[in-house]
ZADO-1210 file (C-alpha; in nm, 4 decimals, padded with zeros to 6 digits):
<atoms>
<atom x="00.8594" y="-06.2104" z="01.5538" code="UNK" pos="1"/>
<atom x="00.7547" y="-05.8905" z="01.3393" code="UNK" pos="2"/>
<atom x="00.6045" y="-05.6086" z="01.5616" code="UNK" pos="3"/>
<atom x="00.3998" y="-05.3850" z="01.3158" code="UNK" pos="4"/>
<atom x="00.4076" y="-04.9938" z="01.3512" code="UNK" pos="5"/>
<atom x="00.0469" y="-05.0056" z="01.5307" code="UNK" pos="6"/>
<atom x="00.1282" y="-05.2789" z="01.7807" code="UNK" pos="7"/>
<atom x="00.4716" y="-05.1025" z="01.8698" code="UNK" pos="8"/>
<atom x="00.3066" y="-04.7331" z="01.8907" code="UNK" pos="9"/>
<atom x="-00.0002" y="-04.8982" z="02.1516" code="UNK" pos="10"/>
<atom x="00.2620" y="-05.1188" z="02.3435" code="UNK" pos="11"/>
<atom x="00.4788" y="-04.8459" z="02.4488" code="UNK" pos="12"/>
<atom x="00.1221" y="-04.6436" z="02.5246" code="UNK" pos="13"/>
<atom x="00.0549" y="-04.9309" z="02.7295" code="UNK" pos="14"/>
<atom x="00.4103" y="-04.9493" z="02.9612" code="UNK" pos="15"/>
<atom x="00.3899" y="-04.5746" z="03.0030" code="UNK" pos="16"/>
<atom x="00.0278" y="-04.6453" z="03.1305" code="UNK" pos="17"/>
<atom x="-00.0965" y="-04.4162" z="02.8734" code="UNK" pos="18"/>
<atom x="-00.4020" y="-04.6339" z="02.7033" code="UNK" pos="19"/>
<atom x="-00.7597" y="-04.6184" z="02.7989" code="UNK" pos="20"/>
<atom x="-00.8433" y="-04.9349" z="03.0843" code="UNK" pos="21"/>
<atom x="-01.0410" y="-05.0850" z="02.7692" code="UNK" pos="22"/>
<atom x="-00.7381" y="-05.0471" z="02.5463" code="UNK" pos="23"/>
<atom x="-00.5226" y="-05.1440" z="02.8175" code="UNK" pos="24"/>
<atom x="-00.7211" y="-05.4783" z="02.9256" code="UNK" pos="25"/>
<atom x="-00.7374" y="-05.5466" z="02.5904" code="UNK" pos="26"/>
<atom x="-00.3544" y="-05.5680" z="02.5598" code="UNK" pos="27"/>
<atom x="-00.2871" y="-05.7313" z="02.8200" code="UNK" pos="28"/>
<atom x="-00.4774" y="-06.0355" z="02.7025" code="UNK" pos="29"/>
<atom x="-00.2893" y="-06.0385" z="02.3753" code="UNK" pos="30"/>
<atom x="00.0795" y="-06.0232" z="02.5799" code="UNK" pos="31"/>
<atom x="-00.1222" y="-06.3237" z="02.7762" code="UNK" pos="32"/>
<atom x="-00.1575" y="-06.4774" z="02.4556" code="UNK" pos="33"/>
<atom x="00.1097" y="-06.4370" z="02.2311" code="UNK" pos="34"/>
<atom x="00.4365" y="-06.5634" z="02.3977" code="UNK" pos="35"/>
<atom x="00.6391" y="-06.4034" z="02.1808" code="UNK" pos="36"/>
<atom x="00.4414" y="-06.0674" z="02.2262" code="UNK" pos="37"/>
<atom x="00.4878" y="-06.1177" z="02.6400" code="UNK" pos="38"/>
<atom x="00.8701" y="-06.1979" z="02.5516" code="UNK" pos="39"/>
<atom x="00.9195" y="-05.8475" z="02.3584" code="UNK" pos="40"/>
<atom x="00.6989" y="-05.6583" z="02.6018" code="UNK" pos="41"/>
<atom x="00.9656" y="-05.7837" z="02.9012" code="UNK" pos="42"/>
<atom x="01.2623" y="-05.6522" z="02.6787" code="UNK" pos="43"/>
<atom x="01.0834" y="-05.3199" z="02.6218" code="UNK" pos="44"/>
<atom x="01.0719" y="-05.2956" z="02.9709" code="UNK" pos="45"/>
<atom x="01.4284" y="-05.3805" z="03.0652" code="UNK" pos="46"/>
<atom x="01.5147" y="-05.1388" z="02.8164" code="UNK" pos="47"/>
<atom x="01.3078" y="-04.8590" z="02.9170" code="UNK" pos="48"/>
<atom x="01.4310" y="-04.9388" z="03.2753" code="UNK" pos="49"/>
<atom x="01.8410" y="-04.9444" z="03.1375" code="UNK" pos="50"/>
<atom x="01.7787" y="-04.6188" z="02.9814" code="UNK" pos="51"/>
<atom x="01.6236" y="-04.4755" z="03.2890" code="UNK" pos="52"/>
<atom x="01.9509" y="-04.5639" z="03.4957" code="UNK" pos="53"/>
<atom x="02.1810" y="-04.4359" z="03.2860" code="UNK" pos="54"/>
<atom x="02.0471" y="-04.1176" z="03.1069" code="UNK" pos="55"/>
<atom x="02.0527" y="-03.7568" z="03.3146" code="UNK" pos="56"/>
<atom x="01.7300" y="-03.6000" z="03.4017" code="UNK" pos="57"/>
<atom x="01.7807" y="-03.2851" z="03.2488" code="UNK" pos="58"/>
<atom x="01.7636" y="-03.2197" z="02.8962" code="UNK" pos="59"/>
<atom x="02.0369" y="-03.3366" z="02.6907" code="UNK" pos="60"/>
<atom x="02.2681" y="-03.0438" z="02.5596" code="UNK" pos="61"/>
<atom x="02.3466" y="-02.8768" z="02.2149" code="UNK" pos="62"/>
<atom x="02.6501" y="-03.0262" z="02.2041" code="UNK" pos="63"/>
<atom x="02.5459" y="-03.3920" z="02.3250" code="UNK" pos="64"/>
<atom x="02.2175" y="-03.3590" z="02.0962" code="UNK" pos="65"/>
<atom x="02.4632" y="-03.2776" z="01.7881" code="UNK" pos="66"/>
<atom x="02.6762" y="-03.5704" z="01.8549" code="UNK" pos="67"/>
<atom x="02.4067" y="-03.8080" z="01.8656" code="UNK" pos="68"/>
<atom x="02.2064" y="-03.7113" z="01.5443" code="UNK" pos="69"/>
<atom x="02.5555" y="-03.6808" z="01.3855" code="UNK" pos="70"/>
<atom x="02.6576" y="-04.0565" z="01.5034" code="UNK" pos="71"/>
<atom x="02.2922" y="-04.1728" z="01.4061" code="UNK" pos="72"/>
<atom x="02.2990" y="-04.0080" z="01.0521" code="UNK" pos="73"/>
<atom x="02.6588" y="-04.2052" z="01.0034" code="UNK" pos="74"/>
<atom x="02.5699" y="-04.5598" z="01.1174" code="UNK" pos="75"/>
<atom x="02.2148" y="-04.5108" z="00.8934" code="UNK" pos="76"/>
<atom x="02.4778" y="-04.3446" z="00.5407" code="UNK" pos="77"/>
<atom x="02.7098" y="-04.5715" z="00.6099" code="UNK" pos="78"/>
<atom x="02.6325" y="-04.8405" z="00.3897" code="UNK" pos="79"/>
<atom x="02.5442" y="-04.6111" z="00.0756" code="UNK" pos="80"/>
<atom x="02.8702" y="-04.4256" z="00.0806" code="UNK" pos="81"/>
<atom x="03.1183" y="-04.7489" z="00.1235" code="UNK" pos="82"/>
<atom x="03.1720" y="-05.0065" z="-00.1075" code="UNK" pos="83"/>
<atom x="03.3569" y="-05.2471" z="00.1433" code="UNK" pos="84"/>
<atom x="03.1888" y="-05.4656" z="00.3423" code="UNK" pos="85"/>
<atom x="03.3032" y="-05.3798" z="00.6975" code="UNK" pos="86"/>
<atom x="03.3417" y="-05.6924" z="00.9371" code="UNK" pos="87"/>
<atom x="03.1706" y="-05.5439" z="01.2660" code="UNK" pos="88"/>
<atom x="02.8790" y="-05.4397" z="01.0520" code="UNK" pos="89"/>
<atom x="02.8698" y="-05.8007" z="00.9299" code="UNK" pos="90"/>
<atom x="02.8481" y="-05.9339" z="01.2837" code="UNK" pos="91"/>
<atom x="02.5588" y="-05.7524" z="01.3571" code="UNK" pos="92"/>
<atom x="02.4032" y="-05.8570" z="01.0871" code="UNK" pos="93"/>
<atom x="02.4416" y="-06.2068" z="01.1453" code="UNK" pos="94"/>
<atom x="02.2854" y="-06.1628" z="01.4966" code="UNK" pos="95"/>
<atom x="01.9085" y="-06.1088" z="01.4617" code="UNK" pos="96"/>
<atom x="01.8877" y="-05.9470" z="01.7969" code="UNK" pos="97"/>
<atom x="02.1634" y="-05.7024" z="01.7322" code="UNK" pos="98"/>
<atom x="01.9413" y="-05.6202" z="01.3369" code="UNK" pos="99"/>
<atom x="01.6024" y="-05.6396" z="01.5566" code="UNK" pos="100"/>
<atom x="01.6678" y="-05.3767" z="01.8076" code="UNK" pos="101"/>
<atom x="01.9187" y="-05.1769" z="01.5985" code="UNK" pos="102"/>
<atom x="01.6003" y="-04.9738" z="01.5048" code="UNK" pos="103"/>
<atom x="01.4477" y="-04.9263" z="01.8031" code="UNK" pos="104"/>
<atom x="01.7473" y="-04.8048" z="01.9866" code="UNK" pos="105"/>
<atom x="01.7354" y="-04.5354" z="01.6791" code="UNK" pos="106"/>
<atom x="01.4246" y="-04.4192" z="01.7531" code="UNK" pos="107"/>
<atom x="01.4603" y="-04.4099" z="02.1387" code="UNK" pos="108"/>
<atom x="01.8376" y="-04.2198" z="02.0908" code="UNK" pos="109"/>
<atom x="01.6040" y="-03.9827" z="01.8170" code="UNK" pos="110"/>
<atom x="01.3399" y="-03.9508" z="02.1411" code="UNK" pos="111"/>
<atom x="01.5983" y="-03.8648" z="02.3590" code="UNK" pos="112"/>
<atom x="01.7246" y="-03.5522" z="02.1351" code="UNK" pos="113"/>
<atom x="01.3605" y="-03.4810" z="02.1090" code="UNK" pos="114"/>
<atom x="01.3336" y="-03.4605" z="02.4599" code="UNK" pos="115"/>
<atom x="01.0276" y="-03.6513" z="02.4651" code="UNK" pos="116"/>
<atom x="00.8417" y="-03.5069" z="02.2476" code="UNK" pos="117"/>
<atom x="00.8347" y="-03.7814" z="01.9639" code="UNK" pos="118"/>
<atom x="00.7468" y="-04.0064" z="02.2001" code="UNK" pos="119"/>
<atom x="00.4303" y="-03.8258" z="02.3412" code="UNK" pos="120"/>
<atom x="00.3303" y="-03.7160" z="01.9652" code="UNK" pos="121"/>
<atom x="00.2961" y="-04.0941" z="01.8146" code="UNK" pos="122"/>
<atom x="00.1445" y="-04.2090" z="02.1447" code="UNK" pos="123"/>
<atom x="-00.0999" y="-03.9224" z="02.0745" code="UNK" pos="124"/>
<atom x="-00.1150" y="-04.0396" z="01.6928" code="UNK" pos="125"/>
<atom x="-00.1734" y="-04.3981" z="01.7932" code="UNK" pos="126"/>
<atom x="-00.4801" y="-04.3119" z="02.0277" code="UNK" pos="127"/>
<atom x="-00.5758" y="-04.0929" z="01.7667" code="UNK" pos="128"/>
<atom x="-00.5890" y="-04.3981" z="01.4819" code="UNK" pos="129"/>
<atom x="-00.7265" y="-04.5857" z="01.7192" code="UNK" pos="130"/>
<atom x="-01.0541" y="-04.4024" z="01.8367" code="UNK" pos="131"/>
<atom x="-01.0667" y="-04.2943" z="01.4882" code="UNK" pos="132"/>
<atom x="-01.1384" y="-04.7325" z="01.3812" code="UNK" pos="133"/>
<atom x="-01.3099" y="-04.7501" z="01.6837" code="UNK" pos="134"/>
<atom x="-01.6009" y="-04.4950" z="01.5623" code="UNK" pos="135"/>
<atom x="-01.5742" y="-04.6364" z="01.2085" code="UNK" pos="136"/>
<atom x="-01.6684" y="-04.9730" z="01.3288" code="UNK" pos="137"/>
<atom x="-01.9661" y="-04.8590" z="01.5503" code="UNK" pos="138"/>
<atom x="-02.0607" y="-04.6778" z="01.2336" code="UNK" pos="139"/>
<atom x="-02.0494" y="-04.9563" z="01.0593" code="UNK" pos="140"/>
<atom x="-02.2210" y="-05.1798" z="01.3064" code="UNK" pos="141"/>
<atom x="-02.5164" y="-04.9190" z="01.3285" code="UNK" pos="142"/>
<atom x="-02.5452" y="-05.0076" z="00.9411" code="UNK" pos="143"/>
<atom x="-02.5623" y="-05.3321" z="00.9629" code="UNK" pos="144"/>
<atom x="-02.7933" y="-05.3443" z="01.2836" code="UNK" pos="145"/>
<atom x="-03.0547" y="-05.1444" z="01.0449" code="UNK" pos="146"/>
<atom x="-03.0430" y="-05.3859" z="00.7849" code="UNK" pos="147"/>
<atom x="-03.1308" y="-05.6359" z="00.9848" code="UNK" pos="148"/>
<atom x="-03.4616" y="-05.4544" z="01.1691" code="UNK" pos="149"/>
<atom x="-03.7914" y="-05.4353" z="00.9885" code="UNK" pos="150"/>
<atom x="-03.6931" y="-05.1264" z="00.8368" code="UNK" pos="151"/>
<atom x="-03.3410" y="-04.9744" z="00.7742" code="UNK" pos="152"/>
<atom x="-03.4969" y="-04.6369" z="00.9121" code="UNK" pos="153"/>
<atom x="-03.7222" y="-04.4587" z="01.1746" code="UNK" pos="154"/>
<atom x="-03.8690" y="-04.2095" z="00.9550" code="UNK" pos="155"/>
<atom x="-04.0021" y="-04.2716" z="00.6621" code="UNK" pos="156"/>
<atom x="-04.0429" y="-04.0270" z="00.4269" code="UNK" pos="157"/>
<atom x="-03.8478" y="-03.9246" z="00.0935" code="UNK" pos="158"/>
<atom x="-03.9191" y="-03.5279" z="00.1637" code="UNK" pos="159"/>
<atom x="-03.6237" y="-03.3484" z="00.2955" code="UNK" pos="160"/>
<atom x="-03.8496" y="-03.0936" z="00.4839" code="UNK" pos="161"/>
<atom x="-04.0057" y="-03.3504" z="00.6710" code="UNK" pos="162"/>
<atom x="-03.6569" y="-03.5921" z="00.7604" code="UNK" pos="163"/>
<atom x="-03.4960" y="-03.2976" z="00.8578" code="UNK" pos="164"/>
<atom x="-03.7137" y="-03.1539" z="01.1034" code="UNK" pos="165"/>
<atom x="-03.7889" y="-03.4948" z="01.2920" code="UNK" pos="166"/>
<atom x="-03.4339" y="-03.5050" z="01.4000" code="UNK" pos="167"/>
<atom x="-03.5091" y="-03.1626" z="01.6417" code="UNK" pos="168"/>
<atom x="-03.4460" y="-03.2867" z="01.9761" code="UNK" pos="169"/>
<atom x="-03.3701" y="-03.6383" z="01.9120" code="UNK" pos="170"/>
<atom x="-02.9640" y="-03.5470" z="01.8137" code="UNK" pos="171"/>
<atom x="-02.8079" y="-03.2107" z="01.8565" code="UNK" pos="172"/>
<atom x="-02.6479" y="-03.2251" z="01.4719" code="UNK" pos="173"/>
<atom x="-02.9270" y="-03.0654" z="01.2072" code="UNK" pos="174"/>
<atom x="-02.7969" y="-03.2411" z="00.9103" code="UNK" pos="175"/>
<atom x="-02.8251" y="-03.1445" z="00.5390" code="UNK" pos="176"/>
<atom x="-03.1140" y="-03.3948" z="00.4009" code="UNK" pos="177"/>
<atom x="-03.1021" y="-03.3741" z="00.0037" code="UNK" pos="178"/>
<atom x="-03.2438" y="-03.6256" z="-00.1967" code="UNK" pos="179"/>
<atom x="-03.1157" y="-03.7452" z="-00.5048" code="UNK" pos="180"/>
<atom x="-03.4064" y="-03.9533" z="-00.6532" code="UNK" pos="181"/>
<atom x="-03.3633" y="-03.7526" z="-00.9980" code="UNK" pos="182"/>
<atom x="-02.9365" y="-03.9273" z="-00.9560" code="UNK" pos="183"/>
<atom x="-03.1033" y="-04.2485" z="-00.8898" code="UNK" pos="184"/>
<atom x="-03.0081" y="-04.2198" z="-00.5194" code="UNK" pos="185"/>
<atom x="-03.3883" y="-04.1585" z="-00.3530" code="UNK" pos="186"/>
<atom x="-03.4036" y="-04.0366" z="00.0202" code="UNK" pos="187"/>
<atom x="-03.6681" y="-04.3034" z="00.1574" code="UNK" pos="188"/>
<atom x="-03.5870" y="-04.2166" z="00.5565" code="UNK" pos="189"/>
<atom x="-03.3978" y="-04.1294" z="00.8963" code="UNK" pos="190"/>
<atom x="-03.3166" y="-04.2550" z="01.2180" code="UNK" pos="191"/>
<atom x="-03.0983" y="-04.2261" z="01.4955" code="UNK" pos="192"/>
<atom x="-02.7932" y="-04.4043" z="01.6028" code="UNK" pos="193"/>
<atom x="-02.5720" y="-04.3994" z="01.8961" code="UNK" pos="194"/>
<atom x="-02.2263" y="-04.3658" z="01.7989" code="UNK" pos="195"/>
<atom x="-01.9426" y="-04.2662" z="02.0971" code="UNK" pos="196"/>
<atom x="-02.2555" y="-04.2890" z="02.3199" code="UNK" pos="197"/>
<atom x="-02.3918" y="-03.9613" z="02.1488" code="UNK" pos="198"/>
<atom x="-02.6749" y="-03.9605" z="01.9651" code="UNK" pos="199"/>
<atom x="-02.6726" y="-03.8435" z="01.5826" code="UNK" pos="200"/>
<atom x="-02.8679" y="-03.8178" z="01.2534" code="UNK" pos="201"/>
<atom x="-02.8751" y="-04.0677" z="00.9964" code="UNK" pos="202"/>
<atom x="-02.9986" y="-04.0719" z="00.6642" code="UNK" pos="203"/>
<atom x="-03.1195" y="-04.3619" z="00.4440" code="UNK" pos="204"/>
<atom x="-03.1142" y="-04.3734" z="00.0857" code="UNK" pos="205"/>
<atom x="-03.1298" y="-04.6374" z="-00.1878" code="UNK" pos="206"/>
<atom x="-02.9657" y="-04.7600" z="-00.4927" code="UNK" pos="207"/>
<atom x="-03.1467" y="-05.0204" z="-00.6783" code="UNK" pos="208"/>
<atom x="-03.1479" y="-05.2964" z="-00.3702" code="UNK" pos="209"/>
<atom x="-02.8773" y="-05.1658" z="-00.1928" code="UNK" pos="210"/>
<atom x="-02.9204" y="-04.9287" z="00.1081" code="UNK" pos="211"/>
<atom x="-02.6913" y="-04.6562" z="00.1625" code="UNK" pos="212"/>
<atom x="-02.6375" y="-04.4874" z="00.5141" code="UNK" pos="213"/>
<atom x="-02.5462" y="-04.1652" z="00.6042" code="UNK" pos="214"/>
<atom x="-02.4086" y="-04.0815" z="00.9654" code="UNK" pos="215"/>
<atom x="-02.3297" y="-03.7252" z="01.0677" code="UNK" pos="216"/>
<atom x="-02.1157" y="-03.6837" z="01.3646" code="UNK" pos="217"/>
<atom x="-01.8698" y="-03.4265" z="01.4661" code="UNK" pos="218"/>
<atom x="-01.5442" y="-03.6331" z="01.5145" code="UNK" pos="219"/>
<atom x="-01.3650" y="-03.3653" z="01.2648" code="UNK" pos="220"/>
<atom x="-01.0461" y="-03.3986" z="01.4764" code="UNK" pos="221"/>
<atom x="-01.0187" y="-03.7538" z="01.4152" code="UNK" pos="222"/>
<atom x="-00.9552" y="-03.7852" z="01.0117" code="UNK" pos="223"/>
<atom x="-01.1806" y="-04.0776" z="00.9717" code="UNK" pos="224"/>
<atom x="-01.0012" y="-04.2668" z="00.6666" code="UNK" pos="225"/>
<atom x="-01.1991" y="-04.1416" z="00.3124" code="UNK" pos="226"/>
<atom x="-01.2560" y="-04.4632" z="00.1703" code="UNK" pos="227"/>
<atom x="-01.2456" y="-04.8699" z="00.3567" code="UNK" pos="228"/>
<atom x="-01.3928" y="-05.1791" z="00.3028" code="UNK" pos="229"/>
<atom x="-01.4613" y="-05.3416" z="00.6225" code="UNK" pos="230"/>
<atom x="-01.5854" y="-05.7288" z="00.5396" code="UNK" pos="231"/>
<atom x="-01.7072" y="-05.6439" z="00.1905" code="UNK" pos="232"/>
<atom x="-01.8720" y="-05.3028" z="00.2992" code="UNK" pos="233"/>
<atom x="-01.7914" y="-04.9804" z="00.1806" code="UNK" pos="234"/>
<atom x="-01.7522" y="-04.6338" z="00.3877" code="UNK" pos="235"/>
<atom x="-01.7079" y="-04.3358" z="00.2082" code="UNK" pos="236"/>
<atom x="-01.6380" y="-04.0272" z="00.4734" code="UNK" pos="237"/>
<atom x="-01.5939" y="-03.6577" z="00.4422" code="UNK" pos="238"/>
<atom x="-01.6140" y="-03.3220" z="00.6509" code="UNK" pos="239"/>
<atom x="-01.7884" y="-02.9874" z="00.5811" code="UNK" pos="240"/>
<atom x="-01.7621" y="-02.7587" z="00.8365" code="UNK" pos="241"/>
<atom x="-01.7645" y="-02.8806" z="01.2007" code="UNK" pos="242"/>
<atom x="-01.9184" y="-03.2047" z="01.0782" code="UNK" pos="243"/>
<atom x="-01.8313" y="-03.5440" z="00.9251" code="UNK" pos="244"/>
<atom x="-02.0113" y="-03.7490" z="00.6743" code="UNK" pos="245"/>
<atom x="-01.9678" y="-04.1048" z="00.6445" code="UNK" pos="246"/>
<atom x="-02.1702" y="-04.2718" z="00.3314" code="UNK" pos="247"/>
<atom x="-02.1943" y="-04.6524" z="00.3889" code="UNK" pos="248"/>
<atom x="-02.3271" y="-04.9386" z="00.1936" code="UNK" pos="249"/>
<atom x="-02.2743" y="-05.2481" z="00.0334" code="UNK" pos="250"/>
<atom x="-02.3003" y="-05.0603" z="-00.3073" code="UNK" pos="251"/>
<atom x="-01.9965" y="-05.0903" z="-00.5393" code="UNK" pos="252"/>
<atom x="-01.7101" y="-04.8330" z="-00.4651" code="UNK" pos="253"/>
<atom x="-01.7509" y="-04.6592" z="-00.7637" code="UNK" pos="254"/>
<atom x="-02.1624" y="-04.5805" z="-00.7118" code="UNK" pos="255"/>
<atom x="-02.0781" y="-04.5088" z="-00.3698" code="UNK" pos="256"/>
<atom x="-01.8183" y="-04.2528" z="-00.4603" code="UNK" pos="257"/>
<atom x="-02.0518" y="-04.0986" z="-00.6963" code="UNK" pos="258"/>
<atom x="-02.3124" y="-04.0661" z="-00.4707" code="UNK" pos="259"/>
<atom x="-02.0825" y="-03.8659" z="-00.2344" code="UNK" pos="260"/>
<atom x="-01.9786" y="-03.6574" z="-00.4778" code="UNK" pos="261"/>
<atom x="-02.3014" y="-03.5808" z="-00.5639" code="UNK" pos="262"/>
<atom x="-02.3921" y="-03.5091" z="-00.1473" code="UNK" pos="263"/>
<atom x="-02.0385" y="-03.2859" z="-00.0896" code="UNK" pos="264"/>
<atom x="-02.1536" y="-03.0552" z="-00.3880" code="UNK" pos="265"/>
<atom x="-02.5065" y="-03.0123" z="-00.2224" code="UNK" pos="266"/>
<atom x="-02.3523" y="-02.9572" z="00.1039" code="UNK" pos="267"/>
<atom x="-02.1178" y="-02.6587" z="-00.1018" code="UNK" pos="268"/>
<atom x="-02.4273" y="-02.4985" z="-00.2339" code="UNK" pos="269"/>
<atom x="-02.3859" y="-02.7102" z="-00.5928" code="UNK" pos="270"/>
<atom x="-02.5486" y="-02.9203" z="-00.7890" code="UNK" pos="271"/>
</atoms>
């Protein structure tokens, strides 16, 4: 089977015990489902386990850590600086397990001269990307719940001096409430959503029929992604200051871009 970069980065979170007990039930019932998952997950481990059994505790020397980048940078050159095919290379080739974990015994002999360090960065990374979707998605569902009620908003009102002030002591954030009616974007209202179990501002606006949403949080550290399309909907994010925007809607891309273009130059004293 194919392992993808994501699934690799959270199953080695998840032998070192390092994932959330969310994240972690949550794999577990995919190695419960996916044989061939369960099958690479037991390999990982017998690995991990090998390595443990045979590599000191201290960190590796100058001398040992030179040999093995130098032996790792030859077997990965090797092919672009020889012409003739070599026979042992071959036989590798022709065994898919040999070709399947030639990689990842790279990358664990490129942890080892890292002493660690790789390994505890991309587990970091992979949290990271995931809490990052995680927030995007209750975003997104907080969106979609709105269109759905009565009314897409709490507030209504298309005055920014009477939006902004409403959300004193319902959220901690005091966002930036422009309104754009004269860029064919009209302000028409705010609520509140709960989004990481915190609660934050939210603006509505319209387009024609199309509602746009936008959710202020402070999840700077997390780099939401600038532009997805989650099942045909749009988010647009961005961050000024200590806070992140995220524009979403159903609108085209290209509108929705607009309109944050037009928002990011209010929030920079523009436009």
């Amino acid at each position: 089977m194919t392992i993808d970069n994501e699934t690799l980065l959270l199953l080695n979170a998840y032998h070192d015990g390092e994932l959330s007990p969310i994240e972690a039930l949550s794999m577990e019932r995919r190695i419960k489902a996916d044989p061939e998952l369960a099958a690479f997950t037991r390999q990982l481990g017998e690995l991990s386990s090998g390595l443990s059994a045979i590599l000191p505790g201290d960190p590796a020397s100058s001398r040992l850590r030179g040999s093995i980048l130098a032996s790792i940078t030859t077997d990965l050159t090797h092919d672009d600086v020889s012409n003739e095919p070599d026979p042992e290379i071959s036989l590798q080739s022709a065994d898919p397990r040999r070709a399947y974990w030639g990689p990842i015994a790279a990358a664990l002999a490129i942890g080892l001269v890292g002493g660690g360090f790789a390994g505890g960065y991309f587990t970091h990374l992979a949290q990271t990307e995931t809490r990052a979707a995680t927030i995007e998605n209750e975003i997104l569902t907080a969106h979609l719940r709105g269109l759905i009620a009565p009314q897409p908003f709490d507030i209504a009102s298309s005055e920014s001096h009477v939006v902004k002030p409403w959300f004193n002591g319902r959220t901690t954030i005091a966002p930036t409430t422009p309104d754009f009616s004269a860029q064919g974007f009209p302000l028409v209202g705010g609520r509140v959503d709960v989004i990481d179990r915190k609660p934050v501002p939210v603006m509505i606006y319209k387009r024609r029929q199309h509602t746009i949403s936008v959710t202020v949080t402070t999840f700077t550290d997390l780099a939401l992604p600038a532009q997805s399309v989650i099942n045909g909907t749009n988010v647009t994010s961005w961050t000024d200051g200590n806070l992140t925007y995220s524009a979403v809607s159903d609108l085209n891309l290209g509108e929705l871009s607009s309109f944050a273009d037009l928002y990011r130059k209010r929030l920079a004293g523009g436009g």
